[in-house]
C-alpha positions as CSV (number, residue, x, y, z in Angstrom):
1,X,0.0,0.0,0.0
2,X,1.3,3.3,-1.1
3,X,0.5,6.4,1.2
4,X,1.4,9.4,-0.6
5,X,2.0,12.9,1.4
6,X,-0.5,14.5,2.6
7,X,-3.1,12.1,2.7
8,X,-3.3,10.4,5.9
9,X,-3.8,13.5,7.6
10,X,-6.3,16.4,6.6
11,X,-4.7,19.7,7.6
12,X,-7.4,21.8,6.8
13,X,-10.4,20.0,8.6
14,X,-10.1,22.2,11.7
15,X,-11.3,25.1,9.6
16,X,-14.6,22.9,8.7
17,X,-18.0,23.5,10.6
18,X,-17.2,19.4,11.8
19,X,-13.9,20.6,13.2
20,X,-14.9,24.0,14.7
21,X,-18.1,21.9,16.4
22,X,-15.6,19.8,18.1
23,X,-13.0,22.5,19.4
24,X,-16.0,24.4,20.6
25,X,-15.9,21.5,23.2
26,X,-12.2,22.1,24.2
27,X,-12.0,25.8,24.8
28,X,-13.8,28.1,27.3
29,X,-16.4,29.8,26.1
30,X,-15.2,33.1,27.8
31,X,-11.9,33.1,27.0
32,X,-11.4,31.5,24.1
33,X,-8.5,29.4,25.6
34,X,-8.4,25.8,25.9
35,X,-9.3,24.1,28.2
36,X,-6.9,22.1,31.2
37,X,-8.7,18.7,31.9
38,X,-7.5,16.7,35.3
39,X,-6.9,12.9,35.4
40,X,-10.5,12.1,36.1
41,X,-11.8,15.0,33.6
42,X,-13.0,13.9,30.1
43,X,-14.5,16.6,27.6
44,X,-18.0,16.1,26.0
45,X,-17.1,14.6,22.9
46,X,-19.4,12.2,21.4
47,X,-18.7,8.2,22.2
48,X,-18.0,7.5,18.6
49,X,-15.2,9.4,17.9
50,X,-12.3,7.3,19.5
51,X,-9.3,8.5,21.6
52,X,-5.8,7.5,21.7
53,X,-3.9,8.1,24.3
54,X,0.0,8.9,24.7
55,X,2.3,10.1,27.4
56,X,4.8,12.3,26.9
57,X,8.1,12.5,29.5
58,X,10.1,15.6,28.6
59,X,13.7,15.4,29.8
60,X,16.6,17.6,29.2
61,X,19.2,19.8,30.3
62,X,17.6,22.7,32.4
63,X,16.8,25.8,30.5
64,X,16.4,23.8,26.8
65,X,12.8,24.6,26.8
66,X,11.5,21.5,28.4
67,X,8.4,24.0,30.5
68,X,8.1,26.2,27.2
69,X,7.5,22.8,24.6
70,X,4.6,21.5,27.3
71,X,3.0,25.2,27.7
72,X,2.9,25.5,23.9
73,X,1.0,21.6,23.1
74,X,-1.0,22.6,26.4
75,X,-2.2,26.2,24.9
76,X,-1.8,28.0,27.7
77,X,-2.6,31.4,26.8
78,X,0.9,32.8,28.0
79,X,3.8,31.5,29.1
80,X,6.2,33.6,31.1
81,X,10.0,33.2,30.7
82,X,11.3,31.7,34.2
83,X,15.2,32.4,34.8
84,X,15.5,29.2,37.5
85,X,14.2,25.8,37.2
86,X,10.2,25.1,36.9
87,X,9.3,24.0,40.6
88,X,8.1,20.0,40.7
89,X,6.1,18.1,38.2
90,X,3.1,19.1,36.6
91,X,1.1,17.1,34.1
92,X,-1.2,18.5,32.2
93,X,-3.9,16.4,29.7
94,X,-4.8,18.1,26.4
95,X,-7.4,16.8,23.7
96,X,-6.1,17.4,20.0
97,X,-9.0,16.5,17.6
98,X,-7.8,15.6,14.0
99,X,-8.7,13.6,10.8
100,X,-6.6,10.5,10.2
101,X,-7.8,8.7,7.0
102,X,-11.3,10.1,7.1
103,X,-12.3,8.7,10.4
104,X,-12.1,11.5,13.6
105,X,-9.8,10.7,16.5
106,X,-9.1,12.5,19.5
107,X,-5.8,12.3,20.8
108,X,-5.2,12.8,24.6
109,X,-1.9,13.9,25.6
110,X,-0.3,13.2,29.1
111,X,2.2,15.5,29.1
């Protein structure tokens, strides 16, 4: 089977009424940010869209950009340049919705 670039993946679909429907569910309405979900915390997607989950352990040198590369797949709406170490661990889960091969995933992220 030959998978040629660019189609496994729609780019665009975001941008579509399906797409915007579903990211409704991930930002608050007030601020337009996303939304932070807990451990226990699950948005109100429908039950036939599945979800895949991944971890991901960020490790590095201090000051690479470890805090920065979580902030930015997290959407916090600003991150503020620390000049020591972050304090602790934090995870955070964030919901990415996207088109793979015409079926709609979610993807959480433990990160």
């Amino acid at each position: 089977m030959t998978i040629h670039r660019g189609s496994v993946l729609s780019l665009d679909w975001y941008k579509s009424g399906e797409g915007q429907g579903l990211l409704a569910h991930l930002t608050h309405p007030s601020t337009g940010h996303r939304r932070l979900y807990g451990c226990l915390e699950y948005p109100n997607i429908p039950p036939s869209i599945e979800c895949c989950e991944y971890k991901l352990f960020l490790v590095g040198e201090p000051g690479v950009g470890k805090t920065a590369a979580a902030a930015w797949l997290a959407g916090l709406p600003s991150w503020n340049r620390q000049t020591s170490e972050s304090p602790g661990l934090r995870v955070t889960t964030v919901y990415w919705p996207a088109k793979v091969q015409n079926s709609i995933l979610f993807f959480k992220l433990n990160i």
